[in-house]
C-alpha positions in Angstrom: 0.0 0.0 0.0 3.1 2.5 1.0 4.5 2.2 -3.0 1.0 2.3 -4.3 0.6 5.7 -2.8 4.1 6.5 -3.3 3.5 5.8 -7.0 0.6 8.0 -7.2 1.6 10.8 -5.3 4.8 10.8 -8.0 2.7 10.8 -10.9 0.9 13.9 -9.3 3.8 15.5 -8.5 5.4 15.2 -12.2 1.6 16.4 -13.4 1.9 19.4 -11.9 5.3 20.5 -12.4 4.4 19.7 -16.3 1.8 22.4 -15.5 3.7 24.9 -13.7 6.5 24.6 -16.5 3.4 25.0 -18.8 2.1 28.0 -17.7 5.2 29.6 -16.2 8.5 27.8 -17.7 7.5 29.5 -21.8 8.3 33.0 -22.9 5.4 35.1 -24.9 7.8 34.9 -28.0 7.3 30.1 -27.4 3.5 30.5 -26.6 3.0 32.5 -29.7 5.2 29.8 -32.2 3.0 27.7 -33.8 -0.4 30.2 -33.6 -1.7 31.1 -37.1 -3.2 34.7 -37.2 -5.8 35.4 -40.5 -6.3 39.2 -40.6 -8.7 40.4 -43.8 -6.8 43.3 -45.7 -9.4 45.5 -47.5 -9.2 44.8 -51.3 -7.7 48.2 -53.3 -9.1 48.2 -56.5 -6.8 49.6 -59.2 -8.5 52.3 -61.1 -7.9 54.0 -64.5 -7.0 57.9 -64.2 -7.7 60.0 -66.6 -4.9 60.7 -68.9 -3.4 64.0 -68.0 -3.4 66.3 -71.3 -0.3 68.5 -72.3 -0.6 71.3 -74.7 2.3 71.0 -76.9 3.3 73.8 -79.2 4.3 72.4 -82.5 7.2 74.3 -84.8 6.2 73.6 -88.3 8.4 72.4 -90.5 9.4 74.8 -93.7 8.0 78.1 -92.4 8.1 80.4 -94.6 10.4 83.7 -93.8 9.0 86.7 -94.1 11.2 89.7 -95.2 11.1 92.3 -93.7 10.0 95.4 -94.7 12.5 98.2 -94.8 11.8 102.5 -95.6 13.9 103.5 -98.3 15.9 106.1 -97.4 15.6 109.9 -98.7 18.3 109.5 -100.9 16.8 106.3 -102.8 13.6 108.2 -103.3 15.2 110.9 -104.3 17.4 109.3 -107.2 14.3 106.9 -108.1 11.7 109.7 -107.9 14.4 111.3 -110.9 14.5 108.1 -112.9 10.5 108.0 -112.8 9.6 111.6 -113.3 12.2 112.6 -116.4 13.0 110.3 -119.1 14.7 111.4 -122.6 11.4 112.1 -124.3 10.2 114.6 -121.2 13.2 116.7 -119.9 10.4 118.6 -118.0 8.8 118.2 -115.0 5.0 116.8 -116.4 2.6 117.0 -113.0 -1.2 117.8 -113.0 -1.3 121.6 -112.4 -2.6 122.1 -108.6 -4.4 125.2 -109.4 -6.3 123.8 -112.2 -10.1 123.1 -111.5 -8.3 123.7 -107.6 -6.1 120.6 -107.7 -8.9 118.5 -107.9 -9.1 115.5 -111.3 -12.4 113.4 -111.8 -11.5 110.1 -113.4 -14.4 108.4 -115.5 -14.1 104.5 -116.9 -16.0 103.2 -120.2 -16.3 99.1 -121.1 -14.5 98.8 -117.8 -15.6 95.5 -116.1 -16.4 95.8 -111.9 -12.5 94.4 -110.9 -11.0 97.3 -113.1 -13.1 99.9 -111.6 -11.9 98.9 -107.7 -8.0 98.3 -108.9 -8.8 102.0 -110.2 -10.0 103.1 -106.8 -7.9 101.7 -104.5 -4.8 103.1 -106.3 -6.7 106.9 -106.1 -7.1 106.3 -102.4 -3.5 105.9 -102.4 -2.6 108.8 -104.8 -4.6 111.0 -102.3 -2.6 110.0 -99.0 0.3 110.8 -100.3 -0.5 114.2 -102.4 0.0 117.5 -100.8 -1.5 119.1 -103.9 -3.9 117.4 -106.0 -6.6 115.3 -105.2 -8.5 112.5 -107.3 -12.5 112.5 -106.9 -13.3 108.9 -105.2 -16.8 108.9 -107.2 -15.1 106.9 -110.5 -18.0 107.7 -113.4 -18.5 104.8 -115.0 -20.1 104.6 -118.7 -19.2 107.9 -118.8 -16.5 109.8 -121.3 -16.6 113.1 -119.3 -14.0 113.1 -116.8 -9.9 114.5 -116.9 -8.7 111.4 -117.3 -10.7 108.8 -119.2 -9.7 105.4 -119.5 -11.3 103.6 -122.3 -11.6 99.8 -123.0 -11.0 98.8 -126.6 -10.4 95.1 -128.4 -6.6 94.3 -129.4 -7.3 94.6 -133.3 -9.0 98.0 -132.3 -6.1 99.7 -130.4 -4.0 100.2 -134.0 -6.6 102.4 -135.2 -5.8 104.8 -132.5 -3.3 107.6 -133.3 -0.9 109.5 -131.1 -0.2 112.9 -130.6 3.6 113.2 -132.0 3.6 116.9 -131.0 2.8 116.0 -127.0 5.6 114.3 -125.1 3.5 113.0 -122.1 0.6 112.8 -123.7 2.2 110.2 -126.9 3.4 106.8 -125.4 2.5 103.5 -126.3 2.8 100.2 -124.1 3.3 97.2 -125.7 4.4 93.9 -123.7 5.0 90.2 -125.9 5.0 92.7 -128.6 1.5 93.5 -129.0 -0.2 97.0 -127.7 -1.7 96.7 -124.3 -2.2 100.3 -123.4 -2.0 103.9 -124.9 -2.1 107.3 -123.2 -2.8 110.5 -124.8 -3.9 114.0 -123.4 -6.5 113.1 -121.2 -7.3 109.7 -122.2 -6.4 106.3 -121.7 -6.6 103.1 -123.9 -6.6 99.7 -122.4 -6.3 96.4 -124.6 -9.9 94.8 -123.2 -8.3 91.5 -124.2 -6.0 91.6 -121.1 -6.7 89.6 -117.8 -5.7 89.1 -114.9 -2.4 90.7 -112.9 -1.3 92.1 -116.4 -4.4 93.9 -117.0 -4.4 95.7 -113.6 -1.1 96.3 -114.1 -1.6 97.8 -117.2 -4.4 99.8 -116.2 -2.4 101.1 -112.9 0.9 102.1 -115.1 -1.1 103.8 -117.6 -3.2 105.9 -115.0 0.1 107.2 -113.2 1.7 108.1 -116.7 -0.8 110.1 -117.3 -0.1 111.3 -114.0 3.1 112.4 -114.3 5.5 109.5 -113.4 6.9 108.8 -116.9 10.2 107.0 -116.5 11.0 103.5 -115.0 13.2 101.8 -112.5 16.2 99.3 -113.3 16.8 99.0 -109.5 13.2 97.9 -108.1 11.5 94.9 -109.1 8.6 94.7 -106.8 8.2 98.6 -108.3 5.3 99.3 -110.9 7.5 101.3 -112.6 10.1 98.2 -113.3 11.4 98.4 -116.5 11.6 94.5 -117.0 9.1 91.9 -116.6 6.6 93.2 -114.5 2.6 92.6 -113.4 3.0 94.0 -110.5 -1.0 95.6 -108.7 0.4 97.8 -106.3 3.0 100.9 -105.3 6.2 99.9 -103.4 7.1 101.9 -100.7 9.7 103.7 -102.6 6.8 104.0 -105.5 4.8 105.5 -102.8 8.5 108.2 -101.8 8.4 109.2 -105.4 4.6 110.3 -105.9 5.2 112.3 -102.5 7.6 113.9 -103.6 6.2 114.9 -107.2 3.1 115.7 -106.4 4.5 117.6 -102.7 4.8 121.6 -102.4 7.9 122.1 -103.5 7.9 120.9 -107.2 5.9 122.3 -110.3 5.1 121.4 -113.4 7.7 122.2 -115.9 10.8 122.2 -114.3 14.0 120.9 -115.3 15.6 117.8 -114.1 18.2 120.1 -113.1 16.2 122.4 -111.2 15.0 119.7 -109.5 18.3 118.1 -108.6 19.3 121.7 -107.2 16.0 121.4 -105.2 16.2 118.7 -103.9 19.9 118.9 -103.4 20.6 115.9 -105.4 23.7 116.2 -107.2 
């Protein structure tokens, strides 16, 4: 009977030092081995942005360069106000007398079609911001011959029939371009070739109206000029065009004088 209860008070023993060791004997880091936590993250969804839009400035290729525009100097419009005003078949100043009907000249236009009559108008609204001394009537008759200057539209074969005045110098010139006649100016009137279209006939019509004018020479030097002595369908004054008529048709000129009495004036030498 002693070993019996010998034997179990052993086993009791050895039970509960097992269960003091148990609860006592492991650190926190042993009693947390083996323990499995599951913790639920939330789901993040990707999601699309917008795409974020940057303005980009784009250089094109082949740009044209535009030249830039310079103001002849006095000098230039001096020398080419010369070559237009005087040539060797008018050694006199030829300008539209400013006391004349007060300075004032009515234009009138007959078979003219509507593009020839604004070409004509624009280019007197020019004429008048530039003149000191004479002014052109803006009211352009049209289907009418009574006027100062009359510019008349005629058919190629008809322009031969049409005679010039050999005793007038500014009044007598003849334009003729791919050797046919395209214009004629005598006193007081114009004649256009009606077959002409295009550039060449507002050309034509434009040179003729501002040798009647007065500006009866031509330019070597300018090829953008109306005046240009070479090829030339150019529409509108140059700027150095535009330094000549301001100076011919200024205060200080009149009509009849000398090349040289202009040179002295205007202290060209």
């Amino acid at each position: 009977m002693k070993a019996g209860w010998g034997f179990i008070i052993s086993g009791v023993i050895i039970i509960a030092i097992g269960i003091v060791w148990l609860f006592f004997g492991m650190s926190a880091t042993d009693i947390g081995q083996g323990i499995t936590t599951t913790v639920s993250l939330p789901r993040v969804i990707p999601t699309s942005a917008p795409p974020t839009t940057v303005p980009v400035t784009v250089v094109p290729t082949g740009t044209a360069v535009v030249a830039e525009t310079i103001t002849p100097s006095a000098d230039a419009a001096k020398l080419h106000f010369l070559d237009l005003a005087f040539d060797a078949r008018n050694p006199y100043l030829e300008r539209w007398s400013e006391t004349q009907n007060n300075g004032r000249i009515v234009i009138s236009m007959v078979g003219n079609r509507d593009a020839d009559a604004m070409a004509v108008q624009t280019a007197l609204l020019e004429f008048n911001s530039l003149s000191r001394t004479n002014q052109i009537s803006t009211q352009v008759k049209q289907g009418s011959a009574t006027g100062d200057i009359v510019i008349k539209f005629v058919t190629e074969d008809g322009m031969s029939a049409i005679p010039l005045n050999s005793s007038e110098s500014l009044t007598n010139k003849e334009f003729v371009q791919d050797g046919r006649p395209v214009a004629k100016v005598t006193l007081g009137t114009i004649y256009i070739n009606n077959d002409l279209k295009g550039d060449e006939r507002s050309h034509v019509i434009l040179r003729s109206l501002f040798y009647e004018l007065g500006l009866v020479g031509t330019t070597d030097l300018y090829p953008d000029s109306l005046f240009y002595s070479g090829s030339n369908t150019n529409t509108a004054l140059s700027l150095i065009d535009k330094e000549a008529i301001r100076l011919l048709y200024g205060t200080s000129l009149k009509p009849g004088m000398t090349a040289n009495e202009v040179r002295s004036l205007l202290f060209v030498r």
